[in-house]
N, C-alpha and C positions, 0 to 999 in steps of 0.2 A: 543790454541785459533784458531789458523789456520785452525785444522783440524774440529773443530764447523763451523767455518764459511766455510768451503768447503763445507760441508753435510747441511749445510743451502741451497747454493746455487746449489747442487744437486736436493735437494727437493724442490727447487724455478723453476728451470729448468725443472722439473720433473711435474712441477703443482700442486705443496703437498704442498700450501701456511703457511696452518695453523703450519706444523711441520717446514717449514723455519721462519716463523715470531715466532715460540718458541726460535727457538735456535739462533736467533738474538737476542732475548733480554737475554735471558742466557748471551751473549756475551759484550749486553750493561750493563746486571748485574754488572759483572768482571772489563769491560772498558767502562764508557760512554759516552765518546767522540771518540769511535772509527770509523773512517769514512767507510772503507768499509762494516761494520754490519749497519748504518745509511743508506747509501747507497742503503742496499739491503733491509730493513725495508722500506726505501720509493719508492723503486722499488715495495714490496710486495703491500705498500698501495696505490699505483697508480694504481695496475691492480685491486683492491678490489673498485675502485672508491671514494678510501678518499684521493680526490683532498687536502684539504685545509694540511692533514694531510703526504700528499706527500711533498708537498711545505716545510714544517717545517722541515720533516725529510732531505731533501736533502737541505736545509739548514746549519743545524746542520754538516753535513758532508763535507760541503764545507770551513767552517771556518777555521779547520787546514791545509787546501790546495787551491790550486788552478786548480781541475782536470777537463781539459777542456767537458769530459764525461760529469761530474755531472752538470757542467753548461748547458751544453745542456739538462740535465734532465730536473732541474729547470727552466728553458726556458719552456718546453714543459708541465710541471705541470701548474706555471702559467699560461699561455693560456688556461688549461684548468679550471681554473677559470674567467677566461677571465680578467686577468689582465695585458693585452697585453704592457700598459708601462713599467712593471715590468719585464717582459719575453723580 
């Protein structure tokens, strides 16, 4: 599973969104509460401009943890909805 989501984040890295956002969810298939695959799905859909659906995902991702990263994500998604009390 590691090495999916490495090649995810390669081709996330790379600007190959569609072939990271496949093998993120291949990876939510297997585990779907996995925060760094949520993580990088809503990294993917922040830069595709699906604010609302960023917000959800790095949500999702935050629940089994507390990574102060992902807070700062969610911070930064929100605002971009402009739900600045939420952010």
């Amino acid at each position: 599973m590691a090495d999916l989501l490495q090649t995810a984040q390669h081709h996330y890295l790379s600007g190959q969104l569609p072939q990271a956002e496949a093998l993120c969810r291949r990876a939510l298939d297997a585990e779907p509460n996995r925060p760094d695959a949520l993580y990088l799905l809503g990294s993917i859909a922040r830069d595709c401009g699906q604010k609302t659906a960023a917000v959800e995902l790095f949500l999702r991702a935050l629940k089994p943890s507390s990574d102060g990263e992902l807070s700062y994500l969610l911070g930064q998604a929100l605002q971009g909805l402009e739900r600045y009390p939420e952010a």
